[in-house]
C-alpha positions in Angstrom: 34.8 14.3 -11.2 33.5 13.9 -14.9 30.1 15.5 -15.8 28.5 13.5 -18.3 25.0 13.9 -20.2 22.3 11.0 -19.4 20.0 8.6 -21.2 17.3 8.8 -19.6 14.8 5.3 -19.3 11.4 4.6 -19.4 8.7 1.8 -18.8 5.8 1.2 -19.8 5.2 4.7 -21.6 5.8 6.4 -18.0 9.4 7.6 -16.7 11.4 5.0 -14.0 11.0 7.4 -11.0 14.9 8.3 -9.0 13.3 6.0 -6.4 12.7 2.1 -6.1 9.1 1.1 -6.0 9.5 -2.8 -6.3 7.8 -4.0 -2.8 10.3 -6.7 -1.1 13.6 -4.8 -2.1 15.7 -3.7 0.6 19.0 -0.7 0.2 22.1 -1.2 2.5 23.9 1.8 2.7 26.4 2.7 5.0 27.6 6.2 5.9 31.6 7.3 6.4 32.8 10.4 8.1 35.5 11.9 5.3 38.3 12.8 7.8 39.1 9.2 8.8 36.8 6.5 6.7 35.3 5.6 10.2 31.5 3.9 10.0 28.9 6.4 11.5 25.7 4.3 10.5 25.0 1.6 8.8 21.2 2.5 7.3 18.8 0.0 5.7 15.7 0.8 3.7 12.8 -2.0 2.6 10.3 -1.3 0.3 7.5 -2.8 1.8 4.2 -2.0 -0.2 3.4 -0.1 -3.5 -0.1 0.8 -4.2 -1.8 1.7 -7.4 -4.7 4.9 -7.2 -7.2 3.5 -9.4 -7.7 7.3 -10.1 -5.0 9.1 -11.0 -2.5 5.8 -11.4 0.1 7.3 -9.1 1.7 5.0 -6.8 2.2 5.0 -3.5 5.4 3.0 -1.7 5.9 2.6 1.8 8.9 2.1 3.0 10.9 2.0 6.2 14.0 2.7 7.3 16.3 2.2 10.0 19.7 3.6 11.1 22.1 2.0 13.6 25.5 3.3 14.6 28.7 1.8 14.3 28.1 -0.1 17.6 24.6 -1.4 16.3 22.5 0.2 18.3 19.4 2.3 17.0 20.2 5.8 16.0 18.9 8.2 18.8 18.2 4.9 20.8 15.1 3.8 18.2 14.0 0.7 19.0 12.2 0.0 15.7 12.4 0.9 11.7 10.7 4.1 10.8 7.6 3.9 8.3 7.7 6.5 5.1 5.6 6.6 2.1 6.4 8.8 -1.0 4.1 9.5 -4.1 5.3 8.8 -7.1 2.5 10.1 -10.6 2.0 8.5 -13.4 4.7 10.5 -14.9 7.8 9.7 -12.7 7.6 12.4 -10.5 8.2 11.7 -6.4 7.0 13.4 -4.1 7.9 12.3 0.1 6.6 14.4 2.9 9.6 15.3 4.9 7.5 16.7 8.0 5.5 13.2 8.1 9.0 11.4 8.1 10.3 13.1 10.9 7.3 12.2 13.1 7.6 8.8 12.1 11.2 8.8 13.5 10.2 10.2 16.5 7.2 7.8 17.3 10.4 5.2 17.2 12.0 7.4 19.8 9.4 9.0 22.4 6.8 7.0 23.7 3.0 6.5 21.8 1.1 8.2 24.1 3.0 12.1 23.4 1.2 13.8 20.9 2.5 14.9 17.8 2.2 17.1 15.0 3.4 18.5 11.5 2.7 20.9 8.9 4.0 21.5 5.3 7.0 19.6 4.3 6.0 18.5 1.0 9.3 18.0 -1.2 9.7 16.8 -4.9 12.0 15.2 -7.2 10.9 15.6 -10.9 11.5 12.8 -13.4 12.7 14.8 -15.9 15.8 16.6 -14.2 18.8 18.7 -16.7 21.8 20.5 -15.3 21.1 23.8 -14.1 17.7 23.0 -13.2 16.2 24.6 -10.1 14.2 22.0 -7.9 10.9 23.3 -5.6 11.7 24.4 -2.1 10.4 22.4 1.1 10.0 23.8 4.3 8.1 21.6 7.5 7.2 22.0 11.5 7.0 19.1 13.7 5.7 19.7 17.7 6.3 17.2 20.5 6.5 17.7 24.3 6.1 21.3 24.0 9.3 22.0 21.9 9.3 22.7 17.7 11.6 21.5 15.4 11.9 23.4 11.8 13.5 22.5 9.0 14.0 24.1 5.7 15.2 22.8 2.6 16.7 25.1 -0.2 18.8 25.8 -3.3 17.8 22.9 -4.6 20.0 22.4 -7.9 20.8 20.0 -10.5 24.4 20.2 -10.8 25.7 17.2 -13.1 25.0 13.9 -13.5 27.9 11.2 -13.2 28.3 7.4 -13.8 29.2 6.0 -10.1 30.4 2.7 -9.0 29.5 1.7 -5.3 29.5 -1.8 -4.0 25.9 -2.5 -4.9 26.9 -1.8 -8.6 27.8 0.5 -11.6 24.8 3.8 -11.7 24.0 6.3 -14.1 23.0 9.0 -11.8 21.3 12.7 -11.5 23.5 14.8 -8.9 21.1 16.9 -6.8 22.3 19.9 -4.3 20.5 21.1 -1.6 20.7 23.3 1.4 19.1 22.5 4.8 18.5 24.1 8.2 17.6 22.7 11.3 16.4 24.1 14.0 14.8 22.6 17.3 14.5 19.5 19.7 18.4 20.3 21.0 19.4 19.9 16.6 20.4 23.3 15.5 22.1 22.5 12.4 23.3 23.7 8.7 24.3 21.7 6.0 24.5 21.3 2.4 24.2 18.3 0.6 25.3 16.1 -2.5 22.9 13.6 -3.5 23.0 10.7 -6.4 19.9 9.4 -7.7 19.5 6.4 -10.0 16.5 5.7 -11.7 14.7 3.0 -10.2 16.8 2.7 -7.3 16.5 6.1 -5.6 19.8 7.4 -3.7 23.2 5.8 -4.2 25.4 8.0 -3.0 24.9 11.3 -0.6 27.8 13.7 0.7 27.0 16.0 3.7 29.1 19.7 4.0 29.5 21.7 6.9 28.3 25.7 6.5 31.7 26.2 5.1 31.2 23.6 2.9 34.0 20.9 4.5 32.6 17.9 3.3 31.8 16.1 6.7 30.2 12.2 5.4 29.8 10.2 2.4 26.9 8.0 2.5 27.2 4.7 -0.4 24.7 2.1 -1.2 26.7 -1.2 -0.1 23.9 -3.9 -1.3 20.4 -4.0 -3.2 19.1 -7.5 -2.2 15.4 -8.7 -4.3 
């Protein structure tokens, strides 16, 4: 792979966030396992509101998403999209609340009526990123039916950036690495992964690694549809 230096945008005197913030746009991605190109998911994402603060002008997007496996059914047998938001300032930063996303997959999975809860979580994605650069740590709890699921998220890295060419189109992109732990709920697992932003589209591409770093999945973006 070729490293290259990048550009970077902006609009409207503010940096385009690594994320897509236009309400009505919706991500196709689909995810591959490496050893034999087989489908394991096929994950959308809609952008379905973004919100001005009249305060501080930062901007907040929901969004869902939803994954179904290769035989169409909902991952983990969810019967409905998951709801997200993420924060993006008036500078181009995002920020998305990885403890609040994981309860909003599980209310798609266990029934309204269980309680549950989270704690911490907060991760971030700066606008301005360079090679070498060392990204904030996240770390969040969620608690349902009496059982706790961890996860941490470190050695967060800028390590290149990289002109990419998916279905969906050609993308100057910002290569992330990061390192996550899971722990919990039956999931005990370790991973590092490889992740491709594009400014004003959010992730194009993201590679997952086993703990001896065998890469394991490569997840594209097939379609952007307006």
């Amino acid at each position: 792979m070729t490293y290259m230096f990048l550009s970077f945008c902006a609009i409207a005197l503010h940096a385009q966030p690594w994320f897509c913030t236009e309400a009505g746009t919706e991500l196709l991605y689909t995810r591959y396992y490496v050893e034999d190109g087989s489908v394991k998911w096929n994950h959308a994402m809609n952008i379905l509101e973004s919100a001005m603060d009249g305060q501080d002008s930062s901007l907040t997007v929901t969004y869902s998403s939803y994954i179904r496996t290769a035989d169409g059914k909902g991952l983990e047998n969810m019967e409905a999209p998951a709801v997200m938001t993420a924060v993006v300032s008036r500078t181009g930063d995002v920020t998305l609340d990885i403890a609040a996303s994981m309860v909003s997959v599980l209310r798609g999975i266990l029934w309204d009526k269980v309680r549950i809860t989270a704690e911490g979580g907060l991760t971030r994605l700066p606008s301005e990123m360079a090679i070498g650069d060392r990204l904030p740590d996240a770390a969040g709890k969620v608690k349902a039916l009496g059982m706790t699921m961890d996860v941490s998220v470190s050695e967060r890295m800028v390590i290149g950036t990289d002109t990419i060419t998916t279905p969906a189109g050609t993308f100057d992109c910002v290569i992330v690495s990061e390192h996550k732990v899971e722990k919990g709920m039956t999931r005990n697992r370790v991973t590092t992964a490889w992740t491709w932003y594009a400014r004003g589209v959010g992730m194009v591409r993201h590679d997952t690694y086993d703990k001896n770093m065998v890469r394991e999945t490569t997840e594209v973006l097939e379609r952007i549809i307006r």
